[in-house]
N, CA and C of each residue as an Amber inpcrd file, in Angstrom:
protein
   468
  99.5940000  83.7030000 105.9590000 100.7120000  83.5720000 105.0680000
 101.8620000  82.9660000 105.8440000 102.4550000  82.0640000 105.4940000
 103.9300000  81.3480000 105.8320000 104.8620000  82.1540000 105.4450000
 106.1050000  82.1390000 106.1040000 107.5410000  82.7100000 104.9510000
 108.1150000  81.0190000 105.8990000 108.9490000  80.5830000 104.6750000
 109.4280000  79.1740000 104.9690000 110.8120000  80.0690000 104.8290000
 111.1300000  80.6330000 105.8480000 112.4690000  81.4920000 106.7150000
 113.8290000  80.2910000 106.8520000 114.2910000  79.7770000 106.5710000
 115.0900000  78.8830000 107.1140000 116.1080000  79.7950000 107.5850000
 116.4410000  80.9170000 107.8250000 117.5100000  81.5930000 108.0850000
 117.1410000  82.6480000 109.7710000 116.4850000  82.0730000 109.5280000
 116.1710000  82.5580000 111.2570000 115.3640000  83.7240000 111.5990000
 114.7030000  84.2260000 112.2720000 113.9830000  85.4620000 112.7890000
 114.5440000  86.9600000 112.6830000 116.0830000  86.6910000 112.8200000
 116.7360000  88.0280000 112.3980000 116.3200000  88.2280000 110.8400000
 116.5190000  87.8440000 109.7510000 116.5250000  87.5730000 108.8270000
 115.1660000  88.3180000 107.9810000 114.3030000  88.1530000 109.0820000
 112.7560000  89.4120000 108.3990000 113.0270000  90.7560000 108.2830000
 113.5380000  91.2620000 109.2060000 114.0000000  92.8560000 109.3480000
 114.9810000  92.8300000 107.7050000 115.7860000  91.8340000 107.0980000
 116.6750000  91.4990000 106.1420000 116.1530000  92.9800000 104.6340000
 116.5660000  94.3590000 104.2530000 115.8840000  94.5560000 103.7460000
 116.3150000  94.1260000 101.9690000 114.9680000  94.4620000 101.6140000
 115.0290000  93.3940000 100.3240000 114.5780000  95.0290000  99.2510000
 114.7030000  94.4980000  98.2650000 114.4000000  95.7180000  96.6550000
 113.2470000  95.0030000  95.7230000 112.8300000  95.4450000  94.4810000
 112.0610000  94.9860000  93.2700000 112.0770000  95.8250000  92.6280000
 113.0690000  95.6760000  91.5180000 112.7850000  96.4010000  90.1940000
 111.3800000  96.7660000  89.6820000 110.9590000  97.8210000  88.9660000
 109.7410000  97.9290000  88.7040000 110.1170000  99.1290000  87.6790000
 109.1560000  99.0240000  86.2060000 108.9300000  99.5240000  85.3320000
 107.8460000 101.1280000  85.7010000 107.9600000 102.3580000  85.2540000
 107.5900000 103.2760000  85.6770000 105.7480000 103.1330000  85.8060000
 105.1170000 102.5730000  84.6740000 103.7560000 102.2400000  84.7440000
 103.6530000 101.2490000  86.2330000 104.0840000 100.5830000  86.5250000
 104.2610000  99.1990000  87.5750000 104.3940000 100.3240000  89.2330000
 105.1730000 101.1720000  88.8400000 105.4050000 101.8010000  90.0070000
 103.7890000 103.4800000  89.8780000 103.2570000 103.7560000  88.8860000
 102.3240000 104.3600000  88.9610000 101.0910000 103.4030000  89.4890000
 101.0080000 101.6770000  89.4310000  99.6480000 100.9620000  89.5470000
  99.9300000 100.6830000  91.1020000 101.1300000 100.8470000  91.4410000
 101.4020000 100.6400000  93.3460000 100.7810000 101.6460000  93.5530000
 101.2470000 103.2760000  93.5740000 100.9810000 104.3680000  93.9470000
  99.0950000 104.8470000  93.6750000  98.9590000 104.4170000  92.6600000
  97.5750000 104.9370000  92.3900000  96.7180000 103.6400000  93.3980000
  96.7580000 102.4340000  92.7000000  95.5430000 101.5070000  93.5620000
  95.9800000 100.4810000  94.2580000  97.0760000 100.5300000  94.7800000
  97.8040000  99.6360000  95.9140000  98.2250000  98.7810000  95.3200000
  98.8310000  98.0990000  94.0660000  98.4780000  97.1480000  93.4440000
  99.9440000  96.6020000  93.0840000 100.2610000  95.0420000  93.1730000
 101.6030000  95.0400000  93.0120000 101.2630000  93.5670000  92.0810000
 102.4620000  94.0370000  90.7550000 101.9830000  93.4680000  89.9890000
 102.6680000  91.7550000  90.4930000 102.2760000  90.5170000  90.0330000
 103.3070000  89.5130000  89.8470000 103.6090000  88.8860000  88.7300000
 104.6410000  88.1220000  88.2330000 104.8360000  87.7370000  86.5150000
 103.7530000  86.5710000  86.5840000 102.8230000  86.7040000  85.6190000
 102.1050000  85.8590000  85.2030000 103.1010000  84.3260000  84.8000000
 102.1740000  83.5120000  85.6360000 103.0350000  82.0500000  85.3480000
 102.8000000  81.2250000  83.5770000 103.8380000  80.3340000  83.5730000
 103.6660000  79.1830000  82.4940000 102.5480000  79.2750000  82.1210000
 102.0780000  79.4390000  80.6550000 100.3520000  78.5190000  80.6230000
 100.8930000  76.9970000  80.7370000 102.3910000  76.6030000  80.9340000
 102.0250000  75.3100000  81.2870000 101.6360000  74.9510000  82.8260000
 102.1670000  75.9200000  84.1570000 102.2910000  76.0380000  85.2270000
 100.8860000  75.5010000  85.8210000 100.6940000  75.3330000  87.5180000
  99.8270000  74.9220000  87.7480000  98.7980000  75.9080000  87.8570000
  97.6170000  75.5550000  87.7660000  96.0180000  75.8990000  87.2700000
  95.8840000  77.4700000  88.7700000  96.4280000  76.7010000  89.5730000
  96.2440000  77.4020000  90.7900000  97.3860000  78.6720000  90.9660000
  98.3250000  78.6120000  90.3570000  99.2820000  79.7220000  90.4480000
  98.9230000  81.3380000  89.6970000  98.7890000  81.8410000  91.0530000
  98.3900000  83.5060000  90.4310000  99.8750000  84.0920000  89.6800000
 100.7870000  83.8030000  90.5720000 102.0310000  84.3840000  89.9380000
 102.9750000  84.3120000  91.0820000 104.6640000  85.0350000  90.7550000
 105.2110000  84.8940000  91.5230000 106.2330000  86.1620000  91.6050000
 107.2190000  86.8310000  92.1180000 107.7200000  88.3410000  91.8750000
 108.9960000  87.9800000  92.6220000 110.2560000  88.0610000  92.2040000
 111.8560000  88.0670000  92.9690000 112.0760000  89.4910000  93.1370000
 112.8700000  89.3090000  94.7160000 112.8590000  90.3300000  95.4250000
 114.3850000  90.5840000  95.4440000 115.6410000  91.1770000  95.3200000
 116.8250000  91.5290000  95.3780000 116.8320000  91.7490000  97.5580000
 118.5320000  90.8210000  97.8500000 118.6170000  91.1640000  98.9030000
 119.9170000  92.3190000  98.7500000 119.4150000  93.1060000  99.3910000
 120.7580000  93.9640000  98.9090000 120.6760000  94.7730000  97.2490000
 120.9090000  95.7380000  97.0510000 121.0500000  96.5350000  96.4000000
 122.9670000  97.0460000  95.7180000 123.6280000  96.6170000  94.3460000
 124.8800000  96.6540000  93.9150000 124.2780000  97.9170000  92.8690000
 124.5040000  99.1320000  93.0140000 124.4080000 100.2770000  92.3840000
 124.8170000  99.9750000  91.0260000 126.0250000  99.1510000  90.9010000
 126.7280000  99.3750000  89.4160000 125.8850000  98.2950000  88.7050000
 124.7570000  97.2330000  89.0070000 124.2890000  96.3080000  88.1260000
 122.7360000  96.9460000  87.8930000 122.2910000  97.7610000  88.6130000
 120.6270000  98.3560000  88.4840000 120.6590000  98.4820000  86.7170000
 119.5660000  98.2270000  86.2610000 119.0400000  98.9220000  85.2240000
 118.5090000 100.3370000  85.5880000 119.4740000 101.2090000  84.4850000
 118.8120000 102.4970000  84.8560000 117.4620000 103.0960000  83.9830000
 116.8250000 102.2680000  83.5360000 115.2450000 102.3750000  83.7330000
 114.1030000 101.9010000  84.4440000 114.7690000 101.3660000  85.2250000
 113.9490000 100.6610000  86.4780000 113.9610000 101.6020000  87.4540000
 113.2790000 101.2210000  88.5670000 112.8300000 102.2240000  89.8760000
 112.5780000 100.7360000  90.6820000 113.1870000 101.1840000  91.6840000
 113.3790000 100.2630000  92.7990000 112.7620000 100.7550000  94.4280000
 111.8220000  99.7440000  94.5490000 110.9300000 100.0480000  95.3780000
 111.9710000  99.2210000  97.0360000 112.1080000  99.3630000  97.7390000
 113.2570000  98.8700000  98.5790000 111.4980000  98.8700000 100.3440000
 112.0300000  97.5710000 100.9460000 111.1490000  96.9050000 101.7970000
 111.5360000  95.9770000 102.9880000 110.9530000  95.6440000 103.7780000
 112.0010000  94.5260000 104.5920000 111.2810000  93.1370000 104.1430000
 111.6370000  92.3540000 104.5350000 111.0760000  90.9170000 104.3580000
 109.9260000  91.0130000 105.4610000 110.0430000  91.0760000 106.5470000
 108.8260000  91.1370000 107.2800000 107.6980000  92.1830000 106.8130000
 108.1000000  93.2560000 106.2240000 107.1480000  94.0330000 105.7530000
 106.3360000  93.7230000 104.4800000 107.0130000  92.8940000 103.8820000
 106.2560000  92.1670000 102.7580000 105.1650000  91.0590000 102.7430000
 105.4280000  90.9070000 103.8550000 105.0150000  89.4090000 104.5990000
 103.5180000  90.4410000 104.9960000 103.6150000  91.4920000 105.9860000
 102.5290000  91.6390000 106.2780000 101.6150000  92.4390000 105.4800000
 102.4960000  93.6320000 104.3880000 101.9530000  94.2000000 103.4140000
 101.0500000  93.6410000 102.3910000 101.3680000  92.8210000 102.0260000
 100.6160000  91.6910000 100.5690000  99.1820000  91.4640000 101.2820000
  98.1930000  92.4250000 100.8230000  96.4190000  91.2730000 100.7810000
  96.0410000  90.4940000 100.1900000  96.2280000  88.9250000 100.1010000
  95.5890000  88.2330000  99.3340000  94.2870000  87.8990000  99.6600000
  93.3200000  87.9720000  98.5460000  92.3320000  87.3440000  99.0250000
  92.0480000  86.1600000  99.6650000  90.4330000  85.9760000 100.4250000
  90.9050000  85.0880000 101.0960000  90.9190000  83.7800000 100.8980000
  90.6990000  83.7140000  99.5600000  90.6580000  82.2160000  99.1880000
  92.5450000  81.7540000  99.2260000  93.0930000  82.3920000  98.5810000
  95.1890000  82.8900000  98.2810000  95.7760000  82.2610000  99.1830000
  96.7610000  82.4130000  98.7350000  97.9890000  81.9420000 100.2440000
  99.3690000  82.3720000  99.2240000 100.1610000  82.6240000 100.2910000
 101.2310000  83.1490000  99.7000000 102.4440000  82.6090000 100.6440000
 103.4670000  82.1470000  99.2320000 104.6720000  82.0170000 100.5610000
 106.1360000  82.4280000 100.2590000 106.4610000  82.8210000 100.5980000
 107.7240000  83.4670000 100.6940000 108.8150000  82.2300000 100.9970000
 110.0570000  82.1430000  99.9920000 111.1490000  81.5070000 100.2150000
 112.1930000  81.8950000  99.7210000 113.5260000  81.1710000 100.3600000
 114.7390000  82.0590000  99.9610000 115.4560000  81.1280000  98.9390000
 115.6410000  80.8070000  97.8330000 116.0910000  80.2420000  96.5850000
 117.8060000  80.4870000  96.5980000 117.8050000  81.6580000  97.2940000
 119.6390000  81.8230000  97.7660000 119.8680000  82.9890000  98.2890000
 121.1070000  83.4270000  98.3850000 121.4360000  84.4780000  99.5040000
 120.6400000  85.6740000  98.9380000 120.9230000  86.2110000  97.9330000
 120.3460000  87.4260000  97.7380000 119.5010000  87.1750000  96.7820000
 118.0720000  86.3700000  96.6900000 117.1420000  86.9350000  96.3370000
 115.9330000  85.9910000  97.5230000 114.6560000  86.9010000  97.3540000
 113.4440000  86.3390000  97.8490000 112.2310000  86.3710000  97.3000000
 112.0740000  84.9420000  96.8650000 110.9630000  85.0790000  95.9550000
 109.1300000  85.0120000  96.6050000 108.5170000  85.7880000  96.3060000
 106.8240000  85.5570000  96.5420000 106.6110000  85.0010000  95.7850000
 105.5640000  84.0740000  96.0160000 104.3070000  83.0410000  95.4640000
 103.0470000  83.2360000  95.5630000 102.3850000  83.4870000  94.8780000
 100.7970000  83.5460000  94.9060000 100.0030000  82.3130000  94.3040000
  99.2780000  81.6680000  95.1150000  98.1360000  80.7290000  94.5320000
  96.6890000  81.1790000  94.9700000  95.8120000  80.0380000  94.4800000
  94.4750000  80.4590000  94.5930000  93.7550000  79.4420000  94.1640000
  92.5910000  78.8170000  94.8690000  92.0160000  77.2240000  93.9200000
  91.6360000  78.1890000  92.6710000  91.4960000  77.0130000  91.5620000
  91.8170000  76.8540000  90.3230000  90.3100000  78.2760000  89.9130000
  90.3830000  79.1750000  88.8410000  89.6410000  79.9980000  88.4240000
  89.1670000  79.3090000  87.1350000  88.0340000  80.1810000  86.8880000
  87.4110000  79.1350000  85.3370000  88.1810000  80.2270000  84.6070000
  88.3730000  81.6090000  85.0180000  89.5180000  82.3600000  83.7150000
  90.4400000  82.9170000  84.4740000  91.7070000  83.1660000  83.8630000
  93.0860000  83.2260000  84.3350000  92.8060000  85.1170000  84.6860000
  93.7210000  85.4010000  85.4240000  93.6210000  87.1640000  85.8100000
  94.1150000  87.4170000  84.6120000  94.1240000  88.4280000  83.9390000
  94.5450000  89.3080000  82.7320000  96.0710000  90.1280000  83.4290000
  96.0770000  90.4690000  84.3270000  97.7850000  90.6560000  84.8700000
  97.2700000  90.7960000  86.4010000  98.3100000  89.0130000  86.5770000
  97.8840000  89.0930000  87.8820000  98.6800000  90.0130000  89.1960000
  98.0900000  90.2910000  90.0650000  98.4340000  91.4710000  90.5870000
  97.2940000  91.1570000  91.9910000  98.1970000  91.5150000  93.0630000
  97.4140000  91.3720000  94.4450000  97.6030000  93.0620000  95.1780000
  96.4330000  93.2520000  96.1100000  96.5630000  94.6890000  96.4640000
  97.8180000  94.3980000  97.8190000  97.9190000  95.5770000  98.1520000
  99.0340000  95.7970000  99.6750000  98.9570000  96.9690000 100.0260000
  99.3140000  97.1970000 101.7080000  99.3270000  98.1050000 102.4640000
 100.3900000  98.9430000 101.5260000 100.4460000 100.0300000 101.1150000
 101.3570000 100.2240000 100.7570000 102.6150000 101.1560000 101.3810000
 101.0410000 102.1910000 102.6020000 102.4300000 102.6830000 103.6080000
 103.4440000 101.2250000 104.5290000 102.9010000 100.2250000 104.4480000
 103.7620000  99.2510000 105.0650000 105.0010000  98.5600000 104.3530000
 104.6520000  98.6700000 103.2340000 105.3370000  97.8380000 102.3460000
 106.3120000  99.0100000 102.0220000 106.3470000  99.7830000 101.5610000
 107.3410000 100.8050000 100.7620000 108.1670000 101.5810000 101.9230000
 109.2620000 101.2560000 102.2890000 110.3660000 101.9340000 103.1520000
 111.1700000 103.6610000 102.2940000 111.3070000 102.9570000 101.2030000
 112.4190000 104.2910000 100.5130000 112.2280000 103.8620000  99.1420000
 112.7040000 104.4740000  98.0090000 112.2920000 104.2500000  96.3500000
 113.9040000 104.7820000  96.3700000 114.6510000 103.9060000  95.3590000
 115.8110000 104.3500000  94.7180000 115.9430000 104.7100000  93.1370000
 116.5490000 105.8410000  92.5110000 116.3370000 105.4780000  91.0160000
 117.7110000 105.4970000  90.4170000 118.0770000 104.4560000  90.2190000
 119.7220000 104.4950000  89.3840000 120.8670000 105.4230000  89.0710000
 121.6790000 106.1250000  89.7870000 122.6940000 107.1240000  88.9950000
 122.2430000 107.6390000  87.4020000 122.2370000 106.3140000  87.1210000
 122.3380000 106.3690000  85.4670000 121.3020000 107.0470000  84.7330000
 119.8460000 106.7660000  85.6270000 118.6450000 106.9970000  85.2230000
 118.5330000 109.0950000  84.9840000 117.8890000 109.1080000  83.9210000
 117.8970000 110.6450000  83.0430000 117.5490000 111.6340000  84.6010000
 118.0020000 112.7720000  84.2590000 117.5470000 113.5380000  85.6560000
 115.7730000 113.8740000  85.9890000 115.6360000 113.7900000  84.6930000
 114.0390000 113.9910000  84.2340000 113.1170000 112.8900000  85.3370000
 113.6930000 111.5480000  84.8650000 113.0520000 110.1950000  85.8680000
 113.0600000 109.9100000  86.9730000 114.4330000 111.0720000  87.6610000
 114.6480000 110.9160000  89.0580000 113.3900000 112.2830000  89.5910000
 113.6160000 113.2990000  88.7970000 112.2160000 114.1230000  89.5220000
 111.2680000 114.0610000  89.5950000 110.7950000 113.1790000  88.4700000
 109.0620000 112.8850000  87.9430000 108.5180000 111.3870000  89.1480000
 110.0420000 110.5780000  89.2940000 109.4580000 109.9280000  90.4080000
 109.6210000 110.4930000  91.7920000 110.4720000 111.2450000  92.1060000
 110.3930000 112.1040000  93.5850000 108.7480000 112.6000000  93.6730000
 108.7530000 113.0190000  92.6760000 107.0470000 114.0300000  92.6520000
 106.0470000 112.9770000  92.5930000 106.0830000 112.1480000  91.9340000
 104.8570000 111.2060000  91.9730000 105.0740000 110.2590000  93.9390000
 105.8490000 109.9360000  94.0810000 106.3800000 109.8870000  95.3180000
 105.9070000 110.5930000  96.2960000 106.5960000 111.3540000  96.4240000
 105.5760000 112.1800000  97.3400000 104.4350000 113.0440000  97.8020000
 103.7840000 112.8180000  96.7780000 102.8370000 113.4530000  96.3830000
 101.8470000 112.3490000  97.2290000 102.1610000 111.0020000  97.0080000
 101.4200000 109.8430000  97.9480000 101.8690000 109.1960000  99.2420000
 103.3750000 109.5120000  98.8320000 103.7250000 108.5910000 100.5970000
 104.5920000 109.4950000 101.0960000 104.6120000 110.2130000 101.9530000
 106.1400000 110.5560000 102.7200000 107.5210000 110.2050000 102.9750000
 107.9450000 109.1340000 101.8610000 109.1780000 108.5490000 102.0120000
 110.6190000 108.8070000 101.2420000 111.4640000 108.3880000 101.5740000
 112.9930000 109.2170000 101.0310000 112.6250000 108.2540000  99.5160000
 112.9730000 109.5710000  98.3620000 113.3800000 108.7390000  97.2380000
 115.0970000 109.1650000  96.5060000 115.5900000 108.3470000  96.5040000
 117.4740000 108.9220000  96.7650000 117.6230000 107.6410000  95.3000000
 119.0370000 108.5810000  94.9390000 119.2760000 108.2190000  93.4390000
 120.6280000 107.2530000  93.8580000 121.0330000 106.0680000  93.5810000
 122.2170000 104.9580000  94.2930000 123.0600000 104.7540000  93.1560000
């Protein structure tokens, strides 16, 4: 995998977020699995999908039904398994976001939601869930949380 880094080597440690819907954050936890937005049916033949990453975290703009999975850029880089036909590349579109790319030579049928596996103790640093979000959503994800990874889940 490439990351086309133009911002230098410091810049991997850089940590990054992804919103994620509560089912989205049960298909990480249960089978490693991270989803990406299915591309254009006009897009190219070869594109599995692609997923924007938040640099930095602004408490007052979160959707508080989202759950935010928080990561470094280098950890994403090495977390993501693509198969080995895949390639994936990471670029920075502007200061605070980082987008993944997934391709793959061309399939005779498209994935039904495409989605690549990952390390996931590598990938997942800390889980945040919105102020805003019901108290109910902040416990049900602490518990599903740790129940699989050992990591801080704190409400921002």
């Amino acid at each position: 995998m490439r990351s086309h880094d133009a911002y230098g080597h410091a810049a991997t440690a850089m940590p990054i977020a992804r919103g994620l819907s509560f089912v989205e954050l049960m298909e990480l936890l249960e089978f490693s699995q991270l989803r990406f937005e299915a591309p254009a049916t006009d897009a190219c033949a070869t594109l599995i999908g692609t997923q924007e990453w938040r640099c930095g975290l602004d408490g007052a703009a979160l959707a508080p039904s989202a759950i935010y999975i928080c990561s470094t850029l280098e950890a994403l880089r090495d977390a993501v398994l693509p198969p080995a036909d895949a390639r994936l590349e990471i670029d920075m579109p502007s200061l605070d976001l980082v987008r993944l790319m997934a391709t793959m030579p061309r399939q005779a049928t498209p994935l039904p939601q495409p989605c690549l596996r990952v390390d996931l103790q590598a990938l997942v640093r800390r889980v945040l869930v919105p102020a805003d979000a019901p108290p109910h959503l902040y416990d049900l994800v602490r518990h599903v949380v740790m129940a699989r990874l050992w990591i801080e889940v704190a409400r921002i």
